[in-house]
PALO-688588 format. One line per 3 residues: for each residue x, y, z of N, C-alpha, C. Coordinates in pm, whole numbers, plus 32768, in hexadecimal, padded with zeros to 4 digits. Layout:
! residues N
X Y Z X Y Z X Y Z; ...
END
This chain:
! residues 65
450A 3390 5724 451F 331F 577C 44F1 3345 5807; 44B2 32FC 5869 4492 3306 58C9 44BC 32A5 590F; 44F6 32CF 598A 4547 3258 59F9 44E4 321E 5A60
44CF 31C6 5A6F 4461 31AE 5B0F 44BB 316E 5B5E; 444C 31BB 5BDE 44AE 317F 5C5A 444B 3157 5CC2; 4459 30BB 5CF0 4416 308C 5D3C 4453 307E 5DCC
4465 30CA 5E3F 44BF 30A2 5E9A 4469 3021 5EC7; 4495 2FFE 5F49 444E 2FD0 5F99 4436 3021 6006; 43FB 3053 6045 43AF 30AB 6092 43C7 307C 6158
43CB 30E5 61A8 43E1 30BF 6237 43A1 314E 6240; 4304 3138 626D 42BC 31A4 62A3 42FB 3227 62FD; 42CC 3285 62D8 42E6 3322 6305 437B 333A 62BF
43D3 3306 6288 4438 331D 6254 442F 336A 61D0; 4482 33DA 6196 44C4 33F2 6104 4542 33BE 60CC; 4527 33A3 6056 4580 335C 5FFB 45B1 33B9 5F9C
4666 33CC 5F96 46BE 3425 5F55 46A0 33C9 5EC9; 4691 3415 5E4D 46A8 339B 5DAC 46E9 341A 5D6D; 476F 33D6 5D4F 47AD 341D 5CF9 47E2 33D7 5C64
4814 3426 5C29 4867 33D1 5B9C 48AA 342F 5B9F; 4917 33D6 5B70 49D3 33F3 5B70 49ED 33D3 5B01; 4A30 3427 5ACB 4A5D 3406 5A4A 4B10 3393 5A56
4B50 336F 59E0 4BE3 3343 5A03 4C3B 338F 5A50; 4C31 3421 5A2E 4C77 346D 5A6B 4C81 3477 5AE1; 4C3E 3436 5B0D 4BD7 3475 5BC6 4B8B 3506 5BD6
4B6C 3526 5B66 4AF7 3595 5B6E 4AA4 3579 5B6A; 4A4B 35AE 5BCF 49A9 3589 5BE7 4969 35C3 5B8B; 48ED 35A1 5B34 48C3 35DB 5AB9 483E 35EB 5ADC
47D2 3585 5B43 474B 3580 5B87 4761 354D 5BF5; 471C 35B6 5C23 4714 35A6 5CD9 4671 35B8 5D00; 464B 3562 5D65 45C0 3577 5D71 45A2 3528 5E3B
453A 353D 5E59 4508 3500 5EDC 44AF 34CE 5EF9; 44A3 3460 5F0B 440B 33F5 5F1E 43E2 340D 5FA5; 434B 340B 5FAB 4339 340C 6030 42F7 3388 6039
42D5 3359 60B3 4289 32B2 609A 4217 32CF 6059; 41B8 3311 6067 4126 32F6 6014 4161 3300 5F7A; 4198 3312 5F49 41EB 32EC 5EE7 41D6 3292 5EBB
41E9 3213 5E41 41F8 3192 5E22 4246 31D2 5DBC; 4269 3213 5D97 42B7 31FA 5CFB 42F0 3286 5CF6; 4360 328F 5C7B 437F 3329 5C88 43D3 330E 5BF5
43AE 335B 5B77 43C3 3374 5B09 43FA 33F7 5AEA; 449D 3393 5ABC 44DF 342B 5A92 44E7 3445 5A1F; 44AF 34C3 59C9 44CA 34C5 5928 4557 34FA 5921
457F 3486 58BF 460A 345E 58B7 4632 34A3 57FE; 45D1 3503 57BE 45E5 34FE 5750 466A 353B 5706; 469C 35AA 574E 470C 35DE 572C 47A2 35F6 5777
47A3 352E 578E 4813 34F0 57E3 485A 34E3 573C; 48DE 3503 5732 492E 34A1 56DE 4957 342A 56DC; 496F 33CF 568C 499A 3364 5666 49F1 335D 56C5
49E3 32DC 573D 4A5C 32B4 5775 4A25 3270 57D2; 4A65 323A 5869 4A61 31E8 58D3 4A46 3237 5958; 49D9 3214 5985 4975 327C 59F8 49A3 324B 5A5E
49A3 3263 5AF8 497E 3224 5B2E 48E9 322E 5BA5; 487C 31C9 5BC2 4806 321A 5BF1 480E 31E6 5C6E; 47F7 323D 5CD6 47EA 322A 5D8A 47A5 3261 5DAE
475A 31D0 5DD8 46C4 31DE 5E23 46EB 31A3 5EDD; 46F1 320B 5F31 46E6 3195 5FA1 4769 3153 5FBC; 47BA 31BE 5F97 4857 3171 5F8C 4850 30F8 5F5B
4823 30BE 5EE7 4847 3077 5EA9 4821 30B7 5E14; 48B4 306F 5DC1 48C0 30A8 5D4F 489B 303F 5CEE; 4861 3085 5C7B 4877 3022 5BE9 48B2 3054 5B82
48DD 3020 5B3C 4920 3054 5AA4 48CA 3054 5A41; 48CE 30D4 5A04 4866 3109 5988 48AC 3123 591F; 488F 30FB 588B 48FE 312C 5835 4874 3176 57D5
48CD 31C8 57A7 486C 3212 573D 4896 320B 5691; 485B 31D3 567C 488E 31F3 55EF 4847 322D 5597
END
C-alpha cells in the first residue's frame, strides 16, 4: 500500500507528514519541502487497523485492512 500526500504548498516552507497509529504511535514520519508536489509513503508492513495521516496539520483517517 502506498499513502499519497498532496499538501497544499506556501513557498520556502517544510511540511511535517506523519502517521499515527490508534495508539498515538507514530509509525511514518517524513518532510516535504515545497518543490515537492507529492510525497508517498510505503505503507506495506502497517497492520490492520485505524491510521491517522498529518500533512500540514491537518489530519485524515486511513484504515488498513
Amino acid at each position: 500500500m502506498i499513502l499519497t500526500a498532496f499538501p497544499d504548498f506556501v513557498s520556502g516552507k517544510k511540511y511535517d507528514v506523519t502517521l499515527i497509529d490508534f495508539t498515538g504511535k507514530v509509525v511514518l514520519s517524513s518532510t516535504l519541502k515545497d518543490e515537492n508536489t507529492r510525497l508517498d509513503l510505503k505503507a506495506n508492513n502497517l497492520a490492520k487497523g485505524i491510521y491517522f495521516l498529518n500533512v500540514a496539520g491537518q489530519s485524515r483517517k486511513v484504515v488498513v485492512e
